[in-house]
VOGU-3710 file (C-alpha; in Angstrom, 3 decimals, decimal comma):
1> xxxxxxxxxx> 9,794/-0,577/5,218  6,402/-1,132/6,436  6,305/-4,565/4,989  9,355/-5,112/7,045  7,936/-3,530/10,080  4,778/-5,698/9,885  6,874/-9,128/9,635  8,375/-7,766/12,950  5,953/-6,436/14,909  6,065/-9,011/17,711
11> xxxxxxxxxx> 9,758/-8,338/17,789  9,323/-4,385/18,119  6,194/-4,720/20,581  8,528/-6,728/23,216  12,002/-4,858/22,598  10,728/-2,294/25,323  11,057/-5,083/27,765  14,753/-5,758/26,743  15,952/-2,412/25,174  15,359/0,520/27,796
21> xxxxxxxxxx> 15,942/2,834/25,275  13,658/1,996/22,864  10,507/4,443/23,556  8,579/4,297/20,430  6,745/1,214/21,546  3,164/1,460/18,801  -0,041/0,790/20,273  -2,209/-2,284/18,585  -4,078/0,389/17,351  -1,400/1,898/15,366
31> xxxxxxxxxx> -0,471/-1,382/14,250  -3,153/-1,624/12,458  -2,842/1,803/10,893  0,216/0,864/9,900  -1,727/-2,774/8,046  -4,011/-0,555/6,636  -1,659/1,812/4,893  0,831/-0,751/4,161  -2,319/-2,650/1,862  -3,030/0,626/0,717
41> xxxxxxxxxx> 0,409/1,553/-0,303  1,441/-1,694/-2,131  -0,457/-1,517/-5,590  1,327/1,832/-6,031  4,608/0,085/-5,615  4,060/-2,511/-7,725  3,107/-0,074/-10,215  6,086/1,972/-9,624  8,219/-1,258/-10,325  6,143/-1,868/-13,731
51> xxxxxxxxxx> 6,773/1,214/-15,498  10,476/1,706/-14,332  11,330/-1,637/-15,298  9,426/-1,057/-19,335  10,648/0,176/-22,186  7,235/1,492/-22,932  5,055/2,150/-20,126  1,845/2,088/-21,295  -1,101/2,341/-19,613  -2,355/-1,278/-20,278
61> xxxxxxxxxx> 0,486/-2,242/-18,033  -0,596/-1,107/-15,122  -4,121/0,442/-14,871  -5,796/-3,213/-14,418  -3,651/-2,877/-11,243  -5,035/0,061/-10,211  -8,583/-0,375/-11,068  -8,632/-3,471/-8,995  -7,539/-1,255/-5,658  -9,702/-1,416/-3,109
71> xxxxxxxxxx> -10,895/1,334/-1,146  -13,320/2,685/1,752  -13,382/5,919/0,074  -15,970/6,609/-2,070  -14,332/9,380/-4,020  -11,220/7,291/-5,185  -14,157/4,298/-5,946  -16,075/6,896/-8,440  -12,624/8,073/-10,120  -11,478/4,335/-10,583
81> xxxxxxxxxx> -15,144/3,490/-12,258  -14,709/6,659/-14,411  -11,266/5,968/-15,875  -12,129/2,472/-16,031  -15,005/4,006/-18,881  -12,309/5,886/-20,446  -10,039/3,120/-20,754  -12,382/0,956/-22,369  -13,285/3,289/-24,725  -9,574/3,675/-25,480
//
């Protein structure tokens, strides 16, 4: 949905000039919350769609994906570079 919201977002910032209705007009600001948790939000669905679609979800599959995630937060960086040990080791 956000993906989809993002590919309109010129189309929902002027429907308040055509729609009277429509009251939920986001600021750029929020738009760009929106960016932010829609990158964010997409390794996890890819992931998702790797292990429901296997036989045998393993954790090879997917945890290349998730080590690769960027992030701002420094907690989430530290668990990553942990696990990342682990699965070497493994």
């Amino acid at each position: 949905m956000l993906q989809m919201a993002l590919k309109y977002q010129r189309a929902f910032t002027s429907l308040h000039l055509v729609d009277e209705n429509y009251k939920y007009c986001l600021s750029e600001e929020k738009w760009k919350r929106v960016k932010k948790k829609y990158v964010f939000l997409l390794p996890f669905y890819v992931i998702t769609n790797i292990i429901s679609t296997s036989n045998c979800p393993t954790l090879n599959l997917y945890f290349l994906k998730v080590w690769n995630m960027k992030d701002e937060d420094q907690v989430i960086e530290d668990i990553t570079k942990r696990m990342m040990v682990k699965f070497d080791k493994y």
